[in-house]
C-alpha positions in Angstrom: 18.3 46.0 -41.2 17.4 43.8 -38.1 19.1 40.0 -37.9 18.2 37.3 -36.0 21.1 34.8 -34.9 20.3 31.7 -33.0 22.7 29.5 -31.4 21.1 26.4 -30.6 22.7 22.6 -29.2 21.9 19.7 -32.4 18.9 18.6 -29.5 17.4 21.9 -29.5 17.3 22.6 -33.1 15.7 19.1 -33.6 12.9 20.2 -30.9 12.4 23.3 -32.6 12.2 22.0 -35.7 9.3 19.4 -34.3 7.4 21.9 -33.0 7.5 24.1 -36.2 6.5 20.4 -37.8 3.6 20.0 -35.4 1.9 23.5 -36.2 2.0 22.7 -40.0 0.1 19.4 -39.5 -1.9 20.0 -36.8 -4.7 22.8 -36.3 -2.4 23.9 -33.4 0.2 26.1 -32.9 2.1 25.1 -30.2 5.0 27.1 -30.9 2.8 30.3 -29.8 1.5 28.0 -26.6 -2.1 27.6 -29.0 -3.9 24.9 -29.2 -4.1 21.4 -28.2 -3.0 21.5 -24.0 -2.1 17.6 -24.4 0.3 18.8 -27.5 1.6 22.2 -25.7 2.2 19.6 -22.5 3.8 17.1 -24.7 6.4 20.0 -26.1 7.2 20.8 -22.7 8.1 16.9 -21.5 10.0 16.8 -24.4 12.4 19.4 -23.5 13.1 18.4 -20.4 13.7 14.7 -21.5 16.0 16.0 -24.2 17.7 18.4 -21.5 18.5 15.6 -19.3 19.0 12.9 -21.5 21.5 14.6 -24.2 22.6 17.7 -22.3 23.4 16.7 -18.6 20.5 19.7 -17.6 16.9 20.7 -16.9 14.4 22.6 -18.6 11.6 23.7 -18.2 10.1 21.1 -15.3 13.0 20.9 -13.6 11.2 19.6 -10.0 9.3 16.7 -11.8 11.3 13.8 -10.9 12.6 11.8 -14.6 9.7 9.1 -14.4 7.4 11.7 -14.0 8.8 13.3 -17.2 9.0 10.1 -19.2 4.7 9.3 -17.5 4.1 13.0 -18.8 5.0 12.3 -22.3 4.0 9.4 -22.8 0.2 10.0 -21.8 0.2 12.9 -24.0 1.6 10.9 -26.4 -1.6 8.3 -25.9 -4.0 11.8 -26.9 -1.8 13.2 -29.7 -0.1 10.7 -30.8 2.3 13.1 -32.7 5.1 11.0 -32.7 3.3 8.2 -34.9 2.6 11.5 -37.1 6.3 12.4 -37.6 6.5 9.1 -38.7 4.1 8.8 -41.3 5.3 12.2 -42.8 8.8 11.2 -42.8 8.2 8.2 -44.4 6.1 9.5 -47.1 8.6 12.4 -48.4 11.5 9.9 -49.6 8.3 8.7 -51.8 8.3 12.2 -53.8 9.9 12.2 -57.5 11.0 15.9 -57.0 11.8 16.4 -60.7 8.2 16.7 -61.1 5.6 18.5 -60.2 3.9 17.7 -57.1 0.5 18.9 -55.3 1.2 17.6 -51.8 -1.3 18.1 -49.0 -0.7 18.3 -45.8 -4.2 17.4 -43.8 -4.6 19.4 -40.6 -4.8 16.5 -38.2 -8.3 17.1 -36.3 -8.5 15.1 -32.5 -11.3 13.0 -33.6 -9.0 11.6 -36.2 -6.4 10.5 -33.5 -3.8 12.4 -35.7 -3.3 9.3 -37.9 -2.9 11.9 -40.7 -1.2 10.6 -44.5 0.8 12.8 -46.4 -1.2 13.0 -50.3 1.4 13.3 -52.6 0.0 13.7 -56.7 2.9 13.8 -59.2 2.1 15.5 -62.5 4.6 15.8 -66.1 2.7 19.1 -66.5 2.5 21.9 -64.9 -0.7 22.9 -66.6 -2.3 20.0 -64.9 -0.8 20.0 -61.6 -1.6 23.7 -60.9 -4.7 22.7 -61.6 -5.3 20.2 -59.4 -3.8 22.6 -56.5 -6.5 25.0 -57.4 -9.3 22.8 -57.3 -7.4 21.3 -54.0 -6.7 24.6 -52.2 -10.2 25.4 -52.9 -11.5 22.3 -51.8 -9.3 21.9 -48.3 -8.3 25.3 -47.6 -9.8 24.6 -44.3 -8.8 20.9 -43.7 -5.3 21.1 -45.1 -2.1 23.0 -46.9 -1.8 22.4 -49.9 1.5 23.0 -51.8 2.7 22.8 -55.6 6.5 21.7 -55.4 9.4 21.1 -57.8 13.0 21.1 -57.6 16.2 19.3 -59.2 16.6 16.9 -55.9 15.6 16.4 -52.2 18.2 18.9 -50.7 17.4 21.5 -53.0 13.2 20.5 -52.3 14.4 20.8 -48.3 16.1 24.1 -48.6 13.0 26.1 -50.5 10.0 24.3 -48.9 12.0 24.0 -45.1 9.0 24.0 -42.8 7.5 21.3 -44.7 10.2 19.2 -45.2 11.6 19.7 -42.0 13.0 16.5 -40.7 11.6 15.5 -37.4 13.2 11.9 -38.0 16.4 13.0 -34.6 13.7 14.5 -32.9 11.5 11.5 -32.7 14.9 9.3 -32.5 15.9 11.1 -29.5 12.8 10.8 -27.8 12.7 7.1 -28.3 16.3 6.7 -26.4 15.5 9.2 -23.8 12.1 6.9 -23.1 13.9 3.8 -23.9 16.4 4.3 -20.8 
């Protein structure tokens, strides 16, 4: 059987988990280095401000001076504007009632759209109905979004069985803000 360990610092799990974040609502996949260069770009500022700013290092652009870092980000920031995404997402999942059954889509954020993407949440009693409305959904979006029929007895328990989309990217986007803010 293989086994995968990773050991990662609190600020490199909370990048990780962003990126993972960003591939699910965006038709990119930066993760893989796919997509967007602007978002790849971003991802790559990002480590290095979270390298120096919470772990006394460099990453991945350590000859770039810190300003050019915190310029780097922030005009792919201007393009992507992925952090305003994280927000809106994060936001919007405290909204769910997770004891019933939800169809939640998550709409691929296209670059016309200035990735001011919402979160569609549709709470049903029945699980008749709400599968569906993911049918007709999935069918509908399947190239626009992913759509996802949910239930669980809380959040924690929603968190641990849907992970990658409820994945909190609120430290990430927290630590970005201080590291720009200094």
């Amino acid at each position: 059987m293989n086994v995968e360990i990773q050991f990662r610092t609190f600020s490199q799990h909370a990048w990780s988990t962003a990126v993972e974040v960003a591939g699910l609502l965006t038709m990119n996949k930066p993760k893989f280095g796919q997509g967007s260069q602007e978002l790849i770009d971003q991802f790559r500022f990002a480590s290095e401000l979270i390298a120096r700013h919470y772990e006394g290092s460099t990453s991945c652009l350590p000859n770039l001076s810190l300003q050019e870092v915190r310029d780097g980000f922030s005009e792919c920031e201007q393009k992507t504007r992925i952090l305003g995404l994280f927000r809106s997402v994060n936001t919007k999942v405290v909204d769910i009632d997770f004891k019933k059954n939800n169809v939640l889509v998550f709409p691929y954020v296209k670059p016309e759209d200035e990735n001011a993407s919402e979160l569609e949440i549709y709470p049903f009693d029945n699980v008749f109905r709400a599968l569906e409305r993911y049918n007709a959904l999935e069918e509908k979006l399947s190239d626009e979004a992913d759509v996802v029929l949910v239930r669980a007895d809380s959040f924690d328990n929603m968190r641990v069985t849907f992970r990658n989309y409820f994945a909190d990217t609120t430290e990430f986007v927290s630590m970005i803000e201080d590291a720009l803010a200094v």
